[in-house]
C-alpha positions as CSV (number, residue, x, y, z in Angstrom):
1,X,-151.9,-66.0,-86.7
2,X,-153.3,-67.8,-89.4
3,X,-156.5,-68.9,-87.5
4,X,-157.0,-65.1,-86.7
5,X,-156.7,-64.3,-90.4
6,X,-159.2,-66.9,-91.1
7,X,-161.3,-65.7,-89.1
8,X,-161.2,-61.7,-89.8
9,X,-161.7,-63.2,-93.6
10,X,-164.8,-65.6,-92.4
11,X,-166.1,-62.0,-90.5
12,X,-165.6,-59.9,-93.3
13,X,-167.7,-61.9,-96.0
14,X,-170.5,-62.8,-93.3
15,X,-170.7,-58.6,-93.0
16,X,-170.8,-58.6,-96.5
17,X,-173.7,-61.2,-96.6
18,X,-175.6,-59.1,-93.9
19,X,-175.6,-55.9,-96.1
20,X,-176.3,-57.7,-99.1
21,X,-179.1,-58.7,-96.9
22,X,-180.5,-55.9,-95.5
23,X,-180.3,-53.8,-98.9
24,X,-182.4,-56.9,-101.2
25,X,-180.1,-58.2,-103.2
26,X,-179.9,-61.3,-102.6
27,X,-183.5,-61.8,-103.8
28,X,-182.7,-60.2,-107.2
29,X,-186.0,-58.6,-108.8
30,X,-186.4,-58.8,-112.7
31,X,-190.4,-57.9,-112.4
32,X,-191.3,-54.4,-112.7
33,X,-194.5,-55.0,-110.7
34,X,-193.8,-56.1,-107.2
35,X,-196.8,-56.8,-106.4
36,X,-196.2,-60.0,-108.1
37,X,-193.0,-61.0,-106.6
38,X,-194.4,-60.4,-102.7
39,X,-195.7,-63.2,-101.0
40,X,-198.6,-62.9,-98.5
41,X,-197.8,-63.3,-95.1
42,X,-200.4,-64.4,-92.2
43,X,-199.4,-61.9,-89.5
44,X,-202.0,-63.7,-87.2
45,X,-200.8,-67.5,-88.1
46,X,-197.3,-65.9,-87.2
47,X,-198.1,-64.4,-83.8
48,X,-200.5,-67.9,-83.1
49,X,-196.9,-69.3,-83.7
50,X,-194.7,-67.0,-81.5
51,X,-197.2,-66.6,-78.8
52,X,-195.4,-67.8,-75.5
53,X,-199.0,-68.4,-74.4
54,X,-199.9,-70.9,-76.8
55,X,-196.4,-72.4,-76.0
56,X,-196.7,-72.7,-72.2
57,X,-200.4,-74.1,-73.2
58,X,-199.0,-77.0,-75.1
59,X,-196.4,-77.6,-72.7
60,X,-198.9,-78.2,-70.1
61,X,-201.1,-80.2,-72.2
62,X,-198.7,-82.5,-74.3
63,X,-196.6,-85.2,-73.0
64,X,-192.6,-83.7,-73.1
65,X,-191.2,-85.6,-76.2
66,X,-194.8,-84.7,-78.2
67,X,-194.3,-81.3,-77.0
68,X,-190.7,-81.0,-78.2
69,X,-191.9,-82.4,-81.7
70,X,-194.8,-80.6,-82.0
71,X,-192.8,-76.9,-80.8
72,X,-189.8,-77.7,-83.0
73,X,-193.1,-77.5,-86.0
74,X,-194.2,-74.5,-85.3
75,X,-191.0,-72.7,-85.1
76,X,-189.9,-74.4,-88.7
77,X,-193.5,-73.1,-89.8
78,X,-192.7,-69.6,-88.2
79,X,-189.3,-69.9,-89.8
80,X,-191.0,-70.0,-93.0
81,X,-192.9,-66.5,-92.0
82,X,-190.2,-64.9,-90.9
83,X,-188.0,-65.9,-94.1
84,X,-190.9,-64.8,-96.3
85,X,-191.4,-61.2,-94.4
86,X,-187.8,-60.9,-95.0
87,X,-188.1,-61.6,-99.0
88,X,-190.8,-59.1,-99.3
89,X,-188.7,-56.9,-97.4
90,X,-186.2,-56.8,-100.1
91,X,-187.8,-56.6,-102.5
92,X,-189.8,-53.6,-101.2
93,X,-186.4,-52.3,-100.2
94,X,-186.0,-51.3,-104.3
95,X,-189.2,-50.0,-104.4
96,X,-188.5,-47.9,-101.9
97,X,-184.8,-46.9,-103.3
98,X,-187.0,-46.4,-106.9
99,X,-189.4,-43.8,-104.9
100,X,-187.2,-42.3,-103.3
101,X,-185.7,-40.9,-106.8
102,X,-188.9,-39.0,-107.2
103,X,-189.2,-35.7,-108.1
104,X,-192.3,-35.3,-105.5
105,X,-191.0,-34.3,-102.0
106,X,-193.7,-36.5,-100.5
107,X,-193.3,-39.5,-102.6
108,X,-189.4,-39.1,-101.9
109,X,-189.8,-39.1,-98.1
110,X,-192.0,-42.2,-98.1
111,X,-189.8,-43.8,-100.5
112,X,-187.3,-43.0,-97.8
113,X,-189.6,-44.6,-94.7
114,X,-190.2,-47.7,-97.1
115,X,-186.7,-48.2,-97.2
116,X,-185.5,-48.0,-93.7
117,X,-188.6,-49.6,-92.7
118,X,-187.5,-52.3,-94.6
119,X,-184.0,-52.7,-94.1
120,X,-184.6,-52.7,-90.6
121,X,-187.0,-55.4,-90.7
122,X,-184.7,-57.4,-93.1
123,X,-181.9,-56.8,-90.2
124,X,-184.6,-58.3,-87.7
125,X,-185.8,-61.2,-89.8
126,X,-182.3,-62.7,-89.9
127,X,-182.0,-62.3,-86.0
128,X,-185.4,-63.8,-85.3
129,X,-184.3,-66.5,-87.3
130,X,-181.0,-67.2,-85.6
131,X,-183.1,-67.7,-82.5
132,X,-185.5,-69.7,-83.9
133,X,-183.5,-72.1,-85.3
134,X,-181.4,-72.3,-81.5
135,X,-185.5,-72.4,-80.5
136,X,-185.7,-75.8,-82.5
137,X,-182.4,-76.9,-81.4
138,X,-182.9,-76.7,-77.7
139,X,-186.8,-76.7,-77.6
140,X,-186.9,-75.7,-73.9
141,X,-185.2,-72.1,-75.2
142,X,-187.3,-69.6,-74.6
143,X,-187.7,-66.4,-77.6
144,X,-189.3,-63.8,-78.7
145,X,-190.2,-62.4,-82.2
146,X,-193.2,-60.7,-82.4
147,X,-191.4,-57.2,-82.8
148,X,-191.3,-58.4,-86.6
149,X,-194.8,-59.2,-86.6
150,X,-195.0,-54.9,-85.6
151,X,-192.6,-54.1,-88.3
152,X,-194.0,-56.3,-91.0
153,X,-197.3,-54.5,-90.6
154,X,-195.7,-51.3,-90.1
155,X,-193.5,-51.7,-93.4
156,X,-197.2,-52.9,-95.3
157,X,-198.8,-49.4,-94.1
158,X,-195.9,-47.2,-95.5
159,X,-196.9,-49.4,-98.8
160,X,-199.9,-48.4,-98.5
161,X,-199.4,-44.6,-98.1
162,X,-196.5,-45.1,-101.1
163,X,-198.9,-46.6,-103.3
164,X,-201.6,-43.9,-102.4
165,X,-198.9,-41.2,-103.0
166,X,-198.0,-42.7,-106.5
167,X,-201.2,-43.2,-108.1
168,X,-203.9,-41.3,-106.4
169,X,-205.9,-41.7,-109.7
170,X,-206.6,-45.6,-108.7
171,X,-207.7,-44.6,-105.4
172,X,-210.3,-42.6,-106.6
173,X,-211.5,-45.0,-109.3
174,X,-211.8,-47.4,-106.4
175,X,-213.8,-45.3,-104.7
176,X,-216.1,-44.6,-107.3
């Protein structure tokens, strides 16, 4: 009885850690400006990384143990990616929640997108990393994350069109 309690306890403050997570506040902002709290991320370094046919290329070419040490690298390295996409997530997660308080309909609804977007790539980030870190464990594991690699440049487009939405007067100065 007591090891079930223990456990419902344990389950309840991991859930608590996941929506904590997913909504950015673990990473608390005190910048107003985002742009200097988000860290770039190498999409293409990150899918190099991931790619199962770089993998089975190096597992060909490199003796077993060099292999092992040389996979168990790049997944820490990819680890790092992930863990980054994930901290610009949240923190994109409260500009999104700031947007969508906006009095302009269309600002509000990709306020909204931004949000989900990034939750849901929060979500994924921490599952990519489970399996990365069983990846490095037991190198011979087989996974697969380049879904994040989509929703980390899907997330940076609705940015974009955010951004656009927001200040259209900077887009035109650019242009000029």
């Amino acid at each position: 009885m007591i090891i079930t309690l223990a456990l419902v306890i344990l389950a309840l403050f991991a859930l608590l850690f996941l929506i904590r997570l997913a909504k950015g506040r673990i990473f608390p902002s005190t910048s107003s400006d985002f742009r200097a709290e988000v860290q770039p991320v190498d999409i293409q370094a990150f899918r190099n990384l991931i790619d199962s046919g770089e993998e089975e290329f190096l597992r060909r070419n490199l003796p077993p143990a060099e292999f092992r040490a040389v996979q168990r690298q790049r997944l820490r390295a990819a680890a790092d990616y992930i863990r980054c996409a994930a901290r610009n997530a949240g923190i994109l997660v409260r500009v999104g929640e700031a947007a969508r308080r906006s009095a302009d309909p269309s600002v509000a609804k990709a306020g909204e997108k931004l949000v989900d977007t990034a939750i849901r790539l929060r979500l994924y980030a921490f599952q990519a990393l489970v399996k990365l870190y069983l990846a490095i464990l037991l190198p011979g594991a087989r996974i697969s994350a380049a879904g994040l690699a989509e929703d980390y440049e899907r997330m940076t487009r609705v940015v974009f069109l955010l951004s656009r939405l927001q200040h259209p007067s900077r887009q035109e100065s650019a242009a000029s």
